[in-house]
C-alpha positions as CSV (number, residue, x, y, z in Angstrom):
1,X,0.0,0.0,0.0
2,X,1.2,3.5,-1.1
3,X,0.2,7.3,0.7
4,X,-2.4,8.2,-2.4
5,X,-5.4,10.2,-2.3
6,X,-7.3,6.6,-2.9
7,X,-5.7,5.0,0.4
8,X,-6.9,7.9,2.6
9,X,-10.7,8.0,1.7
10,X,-13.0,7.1,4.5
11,X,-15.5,5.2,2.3
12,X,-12.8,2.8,1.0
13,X,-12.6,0.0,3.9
14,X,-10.1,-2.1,2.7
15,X,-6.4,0.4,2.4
16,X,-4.5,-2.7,1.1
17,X,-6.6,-2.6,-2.1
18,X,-5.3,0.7,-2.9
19,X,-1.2,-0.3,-4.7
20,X,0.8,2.0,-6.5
21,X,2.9,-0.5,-7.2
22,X,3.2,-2.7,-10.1
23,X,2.8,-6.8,-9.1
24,X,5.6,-8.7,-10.7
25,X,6.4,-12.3,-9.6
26,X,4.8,-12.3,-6.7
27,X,5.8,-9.0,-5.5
28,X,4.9,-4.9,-5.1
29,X,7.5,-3.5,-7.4
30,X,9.0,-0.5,-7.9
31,X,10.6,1.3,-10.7
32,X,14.2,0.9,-10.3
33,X,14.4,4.5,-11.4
34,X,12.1,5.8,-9.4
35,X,9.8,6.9,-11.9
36,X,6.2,7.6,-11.8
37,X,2.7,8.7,-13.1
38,X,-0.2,11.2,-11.6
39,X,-3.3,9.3,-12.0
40,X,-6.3,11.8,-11.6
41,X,-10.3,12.0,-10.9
42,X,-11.5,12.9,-14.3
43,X,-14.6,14.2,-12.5
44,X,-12.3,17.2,-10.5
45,X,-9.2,16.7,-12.2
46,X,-7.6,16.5,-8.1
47,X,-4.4,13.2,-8.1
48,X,-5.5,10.3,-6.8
49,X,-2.1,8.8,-6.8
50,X,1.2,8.2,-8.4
51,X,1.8,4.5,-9.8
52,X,5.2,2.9,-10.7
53,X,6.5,3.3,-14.2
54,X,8.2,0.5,-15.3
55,X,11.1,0.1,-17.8
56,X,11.2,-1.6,-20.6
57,X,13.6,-4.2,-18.8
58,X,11.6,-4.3,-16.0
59,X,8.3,-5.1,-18.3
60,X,10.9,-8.2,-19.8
61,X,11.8,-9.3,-16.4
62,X,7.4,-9.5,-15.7
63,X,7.9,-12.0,-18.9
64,X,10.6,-13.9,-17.2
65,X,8.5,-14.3,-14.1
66,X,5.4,-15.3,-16.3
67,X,7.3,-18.1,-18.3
68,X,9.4,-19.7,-15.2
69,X,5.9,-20.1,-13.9
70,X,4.0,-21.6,-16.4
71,X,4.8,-25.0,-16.5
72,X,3.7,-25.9,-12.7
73,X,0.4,-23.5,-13.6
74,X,-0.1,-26.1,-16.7
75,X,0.7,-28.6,-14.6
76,X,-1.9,-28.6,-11.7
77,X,-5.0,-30.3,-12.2
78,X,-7.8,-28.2,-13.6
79,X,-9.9,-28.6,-10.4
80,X,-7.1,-26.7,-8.4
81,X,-6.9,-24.3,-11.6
82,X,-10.8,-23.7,-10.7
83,X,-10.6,-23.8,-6.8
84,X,-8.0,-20.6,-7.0
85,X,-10.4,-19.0,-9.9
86,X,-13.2,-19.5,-7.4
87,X,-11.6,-17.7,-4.6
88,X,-10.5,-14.8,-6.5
89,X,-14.2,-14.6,-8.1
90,X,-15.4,-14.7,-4.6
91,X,-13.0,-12.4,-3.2
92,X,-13.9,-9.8,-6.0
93,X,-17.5,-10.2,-4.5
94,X,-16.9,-9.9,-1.0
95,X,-14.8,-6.5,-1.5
96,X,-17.5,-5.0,-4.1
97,X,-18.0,-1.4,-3.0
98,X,-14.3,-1.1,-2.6
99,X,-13.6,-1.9,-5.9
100,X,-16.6,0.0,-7.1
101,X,-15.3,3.5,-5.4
102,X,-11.8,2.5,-6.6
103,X,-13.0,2.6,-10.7
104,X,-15.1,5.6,-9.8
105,X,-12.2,7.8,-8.4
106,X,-9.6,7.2,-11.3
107,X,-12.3,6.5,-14.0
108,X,-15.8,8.6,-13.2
109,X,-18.3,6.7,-14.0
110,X,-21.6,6.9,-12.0
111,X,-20.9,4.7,-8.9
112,X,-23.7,2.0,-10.2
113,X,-22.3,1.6,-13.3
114,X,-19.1,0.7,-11.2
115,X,-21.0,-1.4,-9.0
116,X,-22.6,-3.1,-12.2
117,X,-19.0,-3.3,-13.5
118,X,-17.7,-5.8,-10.7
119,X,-20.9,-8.2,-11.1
120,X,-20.3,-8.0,-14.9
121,X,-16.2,-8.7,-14.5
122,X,-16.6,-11.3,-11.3
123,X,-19.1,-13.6,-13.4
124,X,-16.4,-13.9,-15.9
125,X,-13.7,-15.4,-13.3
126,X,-17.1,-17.9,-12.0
127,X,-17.8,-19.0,-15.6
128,X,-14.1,-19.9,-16.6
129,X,-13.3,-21.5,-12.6
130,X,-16.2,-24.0,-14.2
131,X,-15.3,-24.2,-17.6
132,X,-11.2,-24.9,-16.1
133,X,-12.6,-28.4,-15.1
134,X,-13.6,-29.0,-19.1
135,X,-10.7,-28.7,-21.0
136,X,-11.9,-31.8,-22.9
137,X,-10.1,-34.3,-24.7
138,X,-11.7,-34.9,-28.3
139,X,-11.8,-38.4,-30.0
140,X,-11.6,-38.0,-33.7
141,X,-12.7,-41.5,-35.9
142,X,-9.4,-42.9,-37.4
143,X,-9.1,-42.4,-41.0
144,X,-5.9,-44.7,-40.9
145,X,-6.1,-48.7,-40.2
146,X,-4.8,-49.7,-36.5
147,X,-4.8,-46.0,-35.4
148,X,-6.9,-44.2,-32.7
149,X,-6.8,-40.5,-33.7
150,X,-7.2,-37.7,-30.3
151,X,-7.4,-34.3,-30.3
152,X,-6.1,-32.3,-27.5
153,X,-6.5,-28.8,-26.0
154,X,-3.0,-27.1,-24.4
155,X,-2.4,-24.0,-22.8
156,X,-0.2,-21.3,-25.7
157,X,1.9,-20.4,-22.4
158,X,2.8,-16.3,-21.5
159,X,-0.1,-14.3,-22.5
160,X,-0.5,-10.4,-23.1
161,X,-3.4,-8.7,-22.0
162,X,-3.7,-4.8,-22.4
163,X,-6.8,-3.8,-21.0
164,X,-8.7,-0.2,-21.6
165,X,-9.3,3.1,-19.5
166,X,-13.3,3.1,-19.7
167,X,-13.6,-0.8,-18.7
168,X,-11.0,-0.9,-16.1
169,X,-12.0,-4.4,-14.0
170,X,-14.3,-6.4,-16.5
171,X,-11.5,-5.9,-19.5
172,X,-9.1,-7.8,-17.6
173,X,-11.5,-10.0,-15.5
174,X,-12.5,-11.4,-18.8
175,X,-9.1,-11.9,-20.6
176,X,-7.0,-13.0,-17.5
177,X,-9.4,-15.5,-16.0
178,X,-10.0,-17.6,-19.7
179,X,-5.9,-17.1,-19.7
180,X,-5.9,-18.7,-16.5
181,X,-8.4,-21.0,-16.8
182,X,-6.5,-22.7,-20.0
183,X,-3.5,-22.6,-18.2
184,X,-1.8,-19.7,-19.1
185,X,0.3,-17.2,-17.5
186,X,-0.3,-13.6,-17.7
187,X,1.4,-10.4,-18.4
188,X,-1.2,-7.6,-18.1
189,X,-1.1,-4.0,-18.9
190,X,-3.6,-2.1,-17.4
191,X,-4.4,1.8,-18.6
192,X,-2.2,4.4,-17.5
193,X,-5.8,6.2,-16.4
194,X,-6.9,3.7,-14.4
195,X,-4.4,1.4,-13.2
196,X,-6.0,1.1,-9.2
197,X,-8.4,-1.3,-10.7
198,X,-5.8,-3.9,-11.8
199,X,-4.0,-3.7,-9.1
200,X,-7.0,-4.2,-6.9
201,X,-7.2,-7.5,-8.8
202,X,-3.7,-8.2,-8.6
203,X,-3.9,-8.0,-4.4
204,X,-6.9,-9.8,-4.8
205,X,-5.5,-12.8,-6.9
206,X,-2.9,-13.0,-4.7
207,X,-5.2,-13.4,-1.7
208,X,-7.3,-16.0,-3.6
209,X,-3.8,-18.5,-3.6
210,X,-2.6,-17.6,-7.8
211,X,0.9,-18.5,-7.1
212,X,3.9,-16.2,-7.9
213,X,4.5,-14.9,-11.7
214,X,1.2,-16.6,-12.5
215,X,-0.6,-13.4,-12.9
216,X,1.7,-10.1,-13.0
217,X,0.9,-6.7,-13.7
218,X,2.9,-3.8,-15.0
219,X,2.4,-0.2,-15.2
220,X,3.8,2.7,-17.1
221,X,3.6,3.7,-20.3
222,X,2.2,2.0,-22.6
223,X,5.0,1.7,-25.6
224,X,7.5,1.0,-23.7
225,X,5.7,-2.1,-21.7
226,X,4.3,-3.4,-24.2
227,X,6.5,-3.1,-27.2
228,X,8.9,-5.4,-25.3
229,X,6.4,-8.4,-25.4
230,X,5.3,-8.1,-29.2
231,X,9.3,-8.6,-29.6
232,X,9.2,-11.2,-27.2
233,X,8.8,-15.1,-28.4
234,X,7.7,-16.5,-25.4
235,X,4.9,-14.3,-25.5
236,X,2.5,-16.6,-27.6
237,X,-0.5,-14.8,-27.7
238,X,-1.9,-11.0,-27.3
239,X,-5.0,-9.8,-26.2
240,X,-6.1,-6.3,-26.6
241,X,-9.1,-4.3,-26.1
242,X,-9.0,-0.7,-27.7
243,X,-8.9,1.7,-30.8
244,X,-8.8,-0.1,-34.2
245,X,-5.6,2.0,-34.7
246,X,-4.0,1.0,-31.6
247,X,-5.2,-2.8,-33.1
248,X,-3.4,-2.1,-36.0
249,X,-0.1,-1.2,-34.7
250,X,-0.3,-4.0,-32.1
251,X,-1.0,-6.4,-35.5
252,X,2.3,-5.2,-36.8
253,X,4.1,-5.4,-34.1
254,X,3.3,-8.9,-33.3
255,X,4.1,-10.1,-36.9
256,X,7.7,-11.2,-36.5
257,X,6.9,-13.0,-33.7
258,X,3.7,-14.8,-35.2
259,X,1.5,-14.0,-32.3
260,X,-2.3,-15.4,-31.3
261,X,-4.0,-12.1,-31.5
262,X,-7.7,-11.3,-30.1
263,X,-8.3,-7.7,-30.3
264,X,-11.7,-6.3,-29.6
265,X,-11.5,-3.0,-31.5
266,X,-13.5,0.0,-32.5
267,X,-17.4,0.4,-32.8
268,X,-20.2,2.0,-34.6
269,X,-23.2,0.7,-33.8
270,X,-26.5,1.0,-35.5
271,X,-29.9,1.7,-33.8
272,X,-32.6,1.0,-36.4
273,X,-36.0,1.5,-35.1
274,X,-38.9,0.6,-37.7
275,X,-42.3,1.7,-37.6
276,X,-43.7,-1.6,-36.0
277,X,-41.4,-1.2,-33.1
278,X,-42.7,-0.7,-29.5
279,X,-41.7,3.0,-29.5
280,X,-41.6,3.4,-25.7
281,X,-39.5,0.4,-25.6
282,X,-37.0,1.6,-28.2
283,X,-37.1,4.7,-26.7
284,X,-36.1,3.1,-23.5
285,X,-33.5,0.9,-24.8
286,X,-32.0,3.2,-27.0
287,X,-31.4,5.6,-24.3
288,X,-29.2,2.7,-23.1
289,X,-27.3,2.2,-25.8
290,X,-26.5,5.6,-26.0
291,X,-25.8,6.7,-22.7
292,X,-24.4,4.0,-20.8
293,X,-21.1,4.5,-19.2
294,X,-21.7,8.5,-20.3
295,X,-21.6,7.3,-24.0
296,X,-18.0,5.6,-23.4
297,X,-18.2,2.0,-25.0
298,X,-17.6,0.4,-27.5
299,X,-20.7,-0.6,-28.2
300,X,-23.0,2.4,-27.6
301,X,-24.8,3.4,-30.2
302,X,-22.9,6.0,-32.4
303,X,-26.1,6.2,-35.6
304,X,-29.6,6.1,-34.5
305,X,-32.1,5.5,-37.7
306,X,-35.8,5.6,-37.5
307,X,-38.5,4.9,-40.1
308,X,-39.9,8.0,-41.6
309,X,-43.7,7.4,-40.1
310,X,-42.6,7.5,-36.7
311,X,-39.4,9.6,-36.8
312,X,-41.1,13.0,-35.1
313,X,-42.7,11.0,-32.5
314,X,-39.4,9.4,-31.7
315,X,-37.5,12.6,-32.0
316,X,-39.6,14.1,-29.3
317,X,-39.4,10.9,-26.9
318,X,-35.6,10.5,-27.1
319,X,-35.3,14.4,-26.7
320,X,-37.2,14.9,-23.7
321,X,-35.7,11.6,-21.7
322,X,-32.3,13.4,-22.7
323,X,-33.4,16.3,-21.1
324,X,-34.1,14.5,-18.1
325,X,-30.7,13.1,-17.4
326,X,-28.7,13.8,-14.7
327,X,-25.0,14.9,-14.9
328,X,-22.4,14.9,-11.9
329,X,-19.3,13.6,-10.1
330,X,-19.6,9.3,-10.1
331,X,-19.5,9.3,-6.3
332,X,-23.7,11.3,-6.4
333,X,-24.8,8.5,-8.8
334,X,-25.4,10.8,-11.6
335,X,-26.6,9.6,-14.9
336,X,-23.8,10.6,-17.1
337,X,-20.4,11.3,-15.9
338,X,-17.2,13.4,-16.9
339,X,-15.8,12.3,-20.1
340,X,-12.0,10.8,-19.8
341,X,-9.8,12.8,-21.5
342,X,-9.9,16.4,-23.3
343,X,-9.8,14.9,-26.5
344,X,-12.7,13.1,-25.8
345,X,-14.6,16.3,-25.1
346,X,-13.3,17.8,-28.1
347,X,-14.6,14.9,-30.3
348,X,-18.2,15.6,-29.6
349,X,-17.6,19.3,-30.1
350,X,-15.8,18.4,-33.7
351,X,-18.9,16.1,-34.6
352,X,-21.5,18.3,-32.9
353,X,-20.3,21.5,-35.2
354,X,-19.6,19.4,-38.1
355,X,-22.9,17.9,-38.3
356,X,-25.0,21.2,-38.0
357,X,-22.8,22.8,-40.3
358,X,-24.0,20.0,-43.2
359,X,-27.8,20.3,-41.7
360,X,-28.6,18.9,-38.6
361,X,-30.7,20.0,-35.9
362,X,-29.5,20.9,-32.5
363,X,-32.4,19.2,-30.3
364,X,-30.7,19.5,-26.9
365,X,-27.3,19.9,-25.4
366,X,-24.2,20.5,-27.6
367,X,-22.1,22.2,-25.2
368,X,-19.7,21.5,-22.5
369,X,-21.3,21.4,-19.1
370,X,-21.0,23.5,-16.5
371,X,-20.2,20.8,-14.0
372,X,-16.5,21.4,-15.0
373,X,-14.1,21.0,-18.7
374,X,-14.5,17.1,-18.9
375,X,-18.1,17.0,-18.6
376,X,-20.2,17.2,-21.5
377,X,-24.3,17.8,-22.2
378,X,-26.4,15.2,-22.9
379,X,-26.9,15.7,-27.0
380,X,-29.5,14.8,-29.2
381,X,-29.0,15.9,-32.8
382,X,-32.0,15.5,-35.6
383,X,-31.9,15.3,-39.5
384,X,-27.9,14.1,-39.3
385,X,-27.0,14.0,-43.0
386,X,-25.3,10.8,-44.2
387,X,-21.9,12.7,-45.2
388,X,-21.8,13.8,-41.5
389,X,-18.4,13.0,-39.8
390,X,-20.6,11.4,-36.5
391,X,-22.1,8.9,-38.9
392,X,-18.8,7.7,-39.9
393,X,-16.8,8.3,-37.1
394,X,-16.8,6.4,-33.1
395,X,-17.8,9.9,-31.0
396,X,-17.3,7.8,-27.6
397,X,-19.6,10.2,-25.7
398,X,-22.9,11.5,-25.0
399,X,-24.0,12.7,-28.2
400,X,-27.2,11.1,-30.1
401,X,-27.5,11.7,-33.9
402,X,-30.7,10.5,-35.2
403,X,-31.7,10.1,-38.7
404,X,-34.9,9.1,-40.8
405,X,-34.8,6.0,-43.3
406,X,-37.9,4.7,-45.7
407,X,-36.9,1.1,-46.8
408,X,-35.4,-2.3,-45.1
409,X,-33.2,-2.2,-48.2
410,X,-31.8,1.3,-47.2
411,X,-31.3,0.7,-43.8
412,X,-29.6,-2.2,-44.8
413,X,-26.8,-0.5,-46.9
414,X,-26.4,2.4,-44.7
415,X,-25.6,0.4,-41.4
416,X,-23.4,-2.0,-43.0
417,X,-21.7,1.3,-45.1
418,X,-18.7,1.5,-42.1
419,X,-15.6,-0.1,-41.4
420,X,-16.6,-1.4,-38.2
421,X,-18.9,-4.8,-37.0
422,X,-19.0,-5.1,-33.6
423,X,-23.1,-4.3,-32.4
424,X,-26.0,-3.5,-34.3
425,X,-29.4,-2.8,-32.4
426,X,-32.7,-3.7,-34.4
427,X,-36.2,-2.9,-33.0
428,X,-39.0,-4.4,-34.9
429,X,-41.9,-6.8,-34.2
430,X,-41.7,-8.2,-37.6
431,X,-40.3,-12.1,-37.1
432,X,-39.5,-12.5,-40.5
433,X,-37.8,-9.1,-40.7
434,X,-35.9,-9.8,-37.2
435,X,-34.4,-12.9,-39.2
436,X,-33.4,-11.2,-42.0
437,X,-31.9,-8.2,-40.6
438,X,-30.1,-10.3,-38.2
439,X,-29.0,-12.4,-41.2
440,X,-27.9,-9.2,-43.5
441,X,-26.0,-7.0,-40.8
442,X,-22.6,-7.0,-40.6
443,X,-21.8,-7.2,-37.3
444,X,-20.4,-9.6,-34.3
445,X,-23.4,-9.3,-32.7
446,X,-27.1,-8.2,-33.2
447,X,-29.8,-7.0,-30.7
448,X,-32.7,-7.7,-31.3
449,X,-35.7,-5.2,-29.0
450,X,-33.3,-5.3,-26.6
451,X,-29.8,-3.5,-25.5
452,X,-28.2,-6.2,-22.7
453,X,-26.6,-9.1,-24.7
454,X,-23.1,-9.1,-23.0
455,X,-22.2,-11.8,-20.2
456,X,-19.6,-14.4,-19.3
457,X,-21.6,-17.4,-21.7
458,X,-21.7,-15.7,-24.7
459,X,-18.9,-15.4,-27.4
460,X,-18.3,-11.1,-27.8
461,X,-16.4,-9.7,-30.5
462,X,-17.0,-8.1,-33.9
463,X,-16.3,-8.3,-37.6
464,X,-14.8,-6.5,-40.0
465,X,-12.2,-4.2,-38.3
466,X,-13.9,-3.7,-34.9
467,X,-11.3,-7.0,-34.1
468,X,-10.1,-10.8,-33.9
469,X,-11.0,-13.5,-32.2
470,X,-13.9,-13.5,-29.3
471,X,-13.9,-13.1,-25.3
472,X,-16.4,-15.1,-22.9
473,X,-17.9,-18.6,-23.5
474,X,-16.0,-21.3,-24.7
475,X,-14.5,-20.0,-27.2
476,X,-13.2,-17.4,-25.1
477,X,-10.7,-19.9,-23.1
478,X,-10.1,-22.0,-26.6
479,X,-8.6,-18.2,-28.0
480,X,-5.7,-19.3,-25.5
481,X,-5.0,-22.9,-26.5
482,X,-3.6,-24.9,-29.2
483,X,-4.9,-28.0,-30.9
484,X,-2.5,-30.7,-30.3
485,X,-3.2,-33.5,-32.6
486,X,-1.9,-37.1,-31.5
487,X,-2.1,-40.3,-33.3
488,X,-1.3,-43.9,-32.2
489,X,-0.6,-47.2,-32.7
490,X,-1.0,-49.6,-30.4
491,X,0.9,-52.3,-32.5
């Protein structure tokens, strides 16, 4: 435990969650040089405390650690794999609000959201303790005389995980504990924004019995951990949730070193309301999409379309619920919180100006917000015009552009017209059309009169350039294994 501004909160019960120090082998580590980073409270912009910045060498050494401990990791039975996964998922429970106030103060969302956060990120860890113990051996029918053909499942080895600012807990939650679960070691790098939340994990993993260089985590600067283990050949496989840019460079990096990648990149999502939908409950759950972590995720909705009969009336729904919302510091509970970086600000500014500029209507918000220069208003713009830069562009904030469309066939065409494929959002009552639509879009995933379709069972990820791979269910753990192939004869 360090002196931070985190550690000397009254409402944080447990001090020895708070670490400013990254976890390496076993052990709180320093920078050998001393160095440091200010993390602050987006909300007030006040330091909540300085965490170690390791070297390059130092991230090397966090590879050493994770190989000279993989093969007794491999090595235990998956039961005691599971027993340790259970603990830690357990732990993560009993210590809830802590971890909760922890994302709040070095991330900013509203304190529910966190809350929601350490359910959503602790049901990963109990899925994979269970799937740990199923790790099954396949029989294959011989196609060769005498021989009996098997297929098995083995752990890659070291695994990278980089993990994001606006999902601080659940991001590495679900990457670390499929890692674990197929018996894998981890290197993690955790956001230079919010690194408390990792290393929360990291003291409670250690509590929970995961046994030294298992599970390390190393903070600093992102280029100069990381670039280390896409040049590293024990590192077989990389995980990384983030900008489809940041993808891209990661993909290049890792080349020489023919890595496992699984990258869950950049969204646009879709909202396309037809004129059979429930409009209260599109309302409702488009307000979700939108909104939801103050409009930080990957998959809010970035393009709302409604059917040209209902458009006005949906117009005037979605405005006036936007009205309604609430904007503060995470700690009151608001519903939308400050905005992580300047830029981020600045982006909804660019594509609130742009858009009015080529036609659109400003139907609330469009400004900063008075609460202090991350915050931003609750937006809704109307009549967005297709050459807007919002309808081509992630905004990653709390701006709603909303435009009509007349045909199945349009709607179509436009929400598949992007680069991205993680989420699309479909609200209809139409069965046939629900099958189509969900058969036609070009995405990961598809939501169907609902915006909820995350959790630990299901397979998440996207297509197209919103990423690689998929996180959760099986699959999720089988993203970390090879496919050994053995065949015998008994002759």
């Amino acid at each position: 435990m360090a002196d931070t501004a985190l550690s000397a909160r009254s409402d944080i019960a447990d001090k020895t969650l708070v670490r400013s120090f990254s976890y390496v082998n076993g052990r709180w580590q320093t920078a050998e040089d001393g160095n440091t980073f200010a993390v602050k409270d987006p909300g007030t912009g006040n330091v909540v405390g300085h965490v170690a910045s390791l070297s390059a060498e130092e991230s090397s050494a966090a590879v050493d650690a994770a190989q000279n401990a993989f093969a007794a990791w491999a090595g235990l039975l998956p039961q005691e794999r599971s027993a340790i996964l259970r603990r830690w998922y357990q732990l993560q429970l009993d210590h809830k609000e802590d971890l909760a106030r922890i994302m709040v103060l070095e991330q900013g969302k509203p304190l529910s959201e966190a809350m929601g956060e350490i359910d959503y990120g602790a049901g990963f860890v109990e899925f994979y303790a269970e799937e740990a113990k199923r790790p099954n051996i396949e029989g294959v029918t011989s196609h060769l005389p005498d021989a009996e053909v098997e297929l098995w499942r083995e752990p890659v080895g070291v695994v990278a995980l980089i993990t994001p600012w606006n999902f601080p807990s659940a991001m590495l939650t679900r990457k670390a504990a499929a890692a674990l679960a197929a018996g894998c070691t981890v290197v993690a790098h955790p956001s230079a924004e919010t690194p408390f939340s990792a290393l929360a994990l990291a003291e409670l993993a250690e509590r929970a019995g995961v046994p030294a260089g298992v599970f390390n985590v190393v903070t600093g600067d992102a280029p100069t951990v990381v670039k280390p283990w896409t040049e590293d050949t024990r590192v077989r496989a990389l995980s990384f949730t983030g900008s489809t840019e940041v993808g891209k460079l990661l993909y290049r990096q890792s080349a020489d070193t023919v890595k496992r990648l699984v990258m869950e990149l950049g969204g646009h999502a879709p909202v396309i309301v037809f004129e059979d939908a429930d409009l209260d409950q599109a309302v409702e759950e488009t307000m979700k999409a939108k909104f939801a972590t103050s409009g930080q995720d990957c998959l809010g909705a970035n393009r709302i379309f409604v059917q040209r009969s209902i458009y006005p009336e949906f117009c005037k729904r979605l405005t006036a619920a936007t009205k309604k919302l609430t904007v503060g510091l995470g700690m009151d509970d608001p519903d939308i919180g400050p905005l992580m970086h300047d830029r981020v600000v600045a982006k909804q500014e660019e594509h609130v100006r742009d858009a009015i500029e080529k036609g659109a209507k400003l139907a609330c918000g469009g400004e900063r917000h008075a609460m202090g220069p991350l915050f931003y208003q609750p937006t809704v713009l109307t009549n967005v015009p297709q050459d807007a830069k919002i309808m081509h562009e992630e905004t990653f904030g709390p701006v709603a552009p909303v435009a009509p469309f007349d045909s199945e066939e349009e709607i179509t065409q436009r929400a598949n017209d992007t680069e991205y494929g993680l989420v699309a959002y479909v609200h209809t009552q139409d069965p046939r059309r629900i099958y189509r639509l969900s058969r036609a879009l070009q995405f990961g995933m598809v939501a169907v009169n609902r915006t909820k379709v995350t959790g630990a069972p299901i397979p998440f990820g996207g297509a197209k350039q919103s990423g690689l791979g998929r996180e959760g269910a099986r699959l999720g753990m089988e993203e970390f294994t090879e496919v050994k192939y053995v065949c015998r004869d008994w002759a």
